[in-house]
Legacy VTK file of the C-alpha trace (Angstrom):
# vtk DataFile Version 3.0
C-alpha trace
ASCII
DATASET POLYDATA
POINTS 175 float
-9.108 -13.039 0.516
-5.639 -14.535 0.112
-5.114 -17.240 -2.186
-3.685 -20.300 -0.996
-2.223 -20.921 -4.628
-0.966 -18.635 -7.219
-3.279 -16.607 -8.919
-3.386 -14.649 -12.015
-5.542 -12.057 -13.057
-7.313 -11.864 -16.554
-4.257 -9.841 -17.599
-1.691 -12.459 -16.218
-0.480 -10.387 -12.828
-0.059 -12.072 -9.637
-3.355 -11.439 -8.084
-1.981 -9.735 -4.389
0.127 -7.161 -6.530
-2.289 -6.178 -8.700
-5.376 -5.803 -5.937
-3.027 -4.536 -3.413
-0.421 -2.567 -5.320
-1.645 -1.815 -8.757
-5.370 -1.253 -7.380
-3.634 1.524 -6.099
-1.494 2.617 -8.272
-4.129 3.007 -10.963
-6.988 4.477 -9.042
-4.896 7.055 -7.702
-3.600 8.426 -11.338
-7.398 7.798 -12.696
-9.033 9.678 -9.705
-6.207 12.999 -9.827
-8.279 15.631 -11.810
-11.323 14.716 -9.540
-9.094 15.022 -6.195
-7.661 18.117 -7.710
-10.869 20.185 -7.594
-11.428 18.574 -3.923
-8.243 19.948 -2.876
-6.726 19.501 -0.622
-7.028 16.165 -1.150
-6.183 12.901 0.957
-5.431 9.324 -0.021
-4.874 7.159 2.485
-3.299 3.522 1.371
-3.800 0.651 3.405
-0.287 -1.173 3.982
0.807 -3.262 7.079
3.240 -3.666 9.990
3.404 -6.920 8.302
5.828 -5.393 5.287
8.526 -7.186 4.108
10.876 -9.595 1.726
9.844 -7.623 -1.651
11.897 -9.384 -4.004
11.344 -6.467 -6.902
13.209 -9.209 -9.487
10.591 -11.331 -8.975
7.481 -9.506 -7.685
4.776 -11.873 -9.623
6.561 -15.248 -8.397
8.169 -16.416 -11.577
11.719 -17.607 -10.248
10.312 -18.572 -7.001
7.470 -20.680 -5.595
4.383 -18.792 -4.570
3.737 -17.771 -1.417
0.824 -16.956 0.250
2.417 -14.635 2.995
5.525 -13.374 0.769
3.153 -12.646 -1.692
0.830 -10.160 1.664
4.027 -8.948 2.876
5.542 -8.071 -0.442
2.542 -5.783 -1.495
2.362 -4.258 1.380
5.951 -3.331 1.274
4.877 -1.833 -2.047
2.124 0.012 -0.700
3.908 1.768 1.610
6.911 2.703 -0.908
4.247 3.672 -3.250
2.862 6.011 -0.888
5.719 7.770 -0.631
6.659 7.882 -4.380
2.913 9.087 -5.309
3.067 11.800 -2.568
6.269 12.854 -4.264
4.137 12.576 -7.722
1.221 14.532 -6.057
1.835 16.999 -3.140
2.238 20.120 -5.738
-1.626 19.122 -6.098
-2.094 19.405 -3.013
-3.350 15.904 -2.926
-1.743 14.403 0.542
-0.753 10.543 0.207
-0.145 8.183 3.140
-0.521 5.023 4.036
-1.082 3.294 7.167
-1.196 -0.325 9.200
-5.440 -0.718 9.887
-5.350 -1.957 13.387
-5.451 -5.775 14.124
-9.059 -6.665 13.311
-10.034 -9.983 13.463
-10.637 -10.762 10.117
-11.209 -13.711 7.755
-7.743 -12.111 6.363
-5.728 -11.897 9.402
-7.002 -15.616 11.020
-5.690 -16.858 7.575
-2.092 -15.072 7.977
-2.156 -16.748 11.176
-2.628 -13.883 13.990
-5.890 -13.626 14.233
-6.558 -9.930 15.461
-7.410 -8.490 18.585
-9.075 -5.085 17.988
-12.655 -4.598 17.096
-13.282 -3.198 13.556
-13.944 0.443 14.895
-10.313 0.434 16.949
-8.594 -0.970 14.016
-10.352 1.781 11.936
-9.076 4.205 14.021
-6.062 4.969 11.984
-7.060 5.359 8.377
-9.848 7.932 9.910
-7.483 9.902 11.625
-5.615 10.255 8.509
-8.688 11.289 6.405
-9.550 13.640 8.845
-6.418 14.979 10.639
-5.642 18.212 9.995
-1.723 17.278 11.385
-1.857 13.991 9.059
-2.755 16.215 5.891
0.784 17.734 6.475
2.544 14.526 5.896
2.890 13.136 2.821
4.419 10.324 1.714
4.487 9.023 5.378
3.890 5.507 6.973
0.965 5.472 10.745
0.521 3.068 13.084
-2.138 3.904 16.094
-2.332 7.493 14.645
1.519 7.914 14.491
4.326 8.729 12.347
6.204 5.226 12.118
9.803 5.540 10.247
9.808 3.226 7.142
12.649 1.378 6.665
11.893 1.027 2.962
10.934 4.129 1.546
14.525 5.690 2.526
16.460 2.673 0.529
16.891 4.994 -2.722
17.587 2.611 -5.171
14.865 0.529 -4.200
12.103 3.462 -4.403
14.080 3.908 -8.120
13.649 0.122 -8.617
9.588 0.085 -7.584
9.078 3.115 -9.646
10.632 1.741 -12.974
8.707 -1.556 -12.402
5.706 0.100 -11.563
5.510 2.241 -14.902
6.461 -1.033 -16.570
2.375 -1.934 -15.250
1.263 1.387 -16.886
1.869 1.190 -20.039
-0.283 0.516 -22.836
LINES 1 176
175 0 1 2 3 4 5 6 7 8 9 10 11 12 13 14 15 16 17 18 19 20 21 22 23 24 25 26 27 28 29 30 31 32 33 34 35 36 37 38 39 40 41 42 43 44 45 46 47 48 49 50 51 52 53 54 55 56 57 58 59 60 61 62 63 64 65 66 67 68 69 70 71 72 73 74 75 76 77 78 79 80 81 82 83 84 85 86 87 88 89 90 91 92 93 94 95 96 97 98 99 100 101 102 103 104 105 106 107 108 109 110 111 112 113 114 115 116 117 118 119 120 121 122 123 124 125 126 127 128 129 130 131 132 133 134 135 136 137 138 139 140 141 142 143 144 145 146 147 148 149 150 151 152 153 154 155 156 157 158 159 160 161 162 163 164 165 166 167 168 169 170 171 172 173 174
């Protein structure tokens, strides 16, 4: 699903930040004392080579006109910073977070962002199982896969950045 327009939740967030970010975000923190007696413990985020043009002044739109693709590309930017800032959060749990591009399924999603997809669904699943099932994987928090590798990511090592996601994303957990 990717809306063609902008759309707000019930609680008035940009509906591609809070499925694909906040989702997240909130399951992860609600689901810690149940990973904790599982330890160790994996979670594996779902981001995208397709990351990019986070504009963290204006993540819900407000300034700027919705769209559909900034609005894909800027979450999963997110998800992959937030990866590394809950592994940061997390590893003395021993909970192990990563996240990951899923393959290039052809999807209702990825005909919509234009590209269609090439991969069956079990190829493009191949990389989120590795990394729920990799012993090597387990050992690498806070990192970014692609095809069952360690990709550098650009945007988890701009400090100020992870400082600026972090603030605004405790700005979404408060009461």
């Amino acid at each position: 699903f990717l809306p063609v327009h902008k759309t707000l939740t019930a609680e008035g967030i940009e509906v591609q930040w809070a499925t694909n970010v906040l989702g997240y975000l909130w399951m992860t923190r609600g689901l810690v004392e149940a990973l904790q007696r599982g330890m160790p413990s994996r979670v594996i985020m779902v981001a995208s080579y397709w990351a990019g043009g986070m504009d963290l002044r204006d993540t819900q739109f407000q300034r700027r006109s919705y769209d559909p693709d900034t609005a894909y590309r800027q979450a999963k930017q997110a998800d992959r910073m937030l990866a590394a800032i809950l592994a940061e959060e997390l590893s003395p749990l021993q909970i192990s977070v990563t996240s990951c591009h899923p393959g290039d399924a052809n999807s209702p999603l990825s005909n919509s962002l234009g590209f269609g997809g090439s991969e069956t669904p079990e190829e493009a699943a191949a990389t989120p199982l590795w990394l729920a099932t990799s012993e090597a994987a387990l050992s690498q928090p806070g990192k970014y896969f692609e095809h069952k590798r360690m990709k550098p990511c650009s945007f988890c090592s701009n400090s100020a950045q992870m400082d600026q996601l972090r603030a605004l994303l405790d700005s979404f957990c408060r009461d």
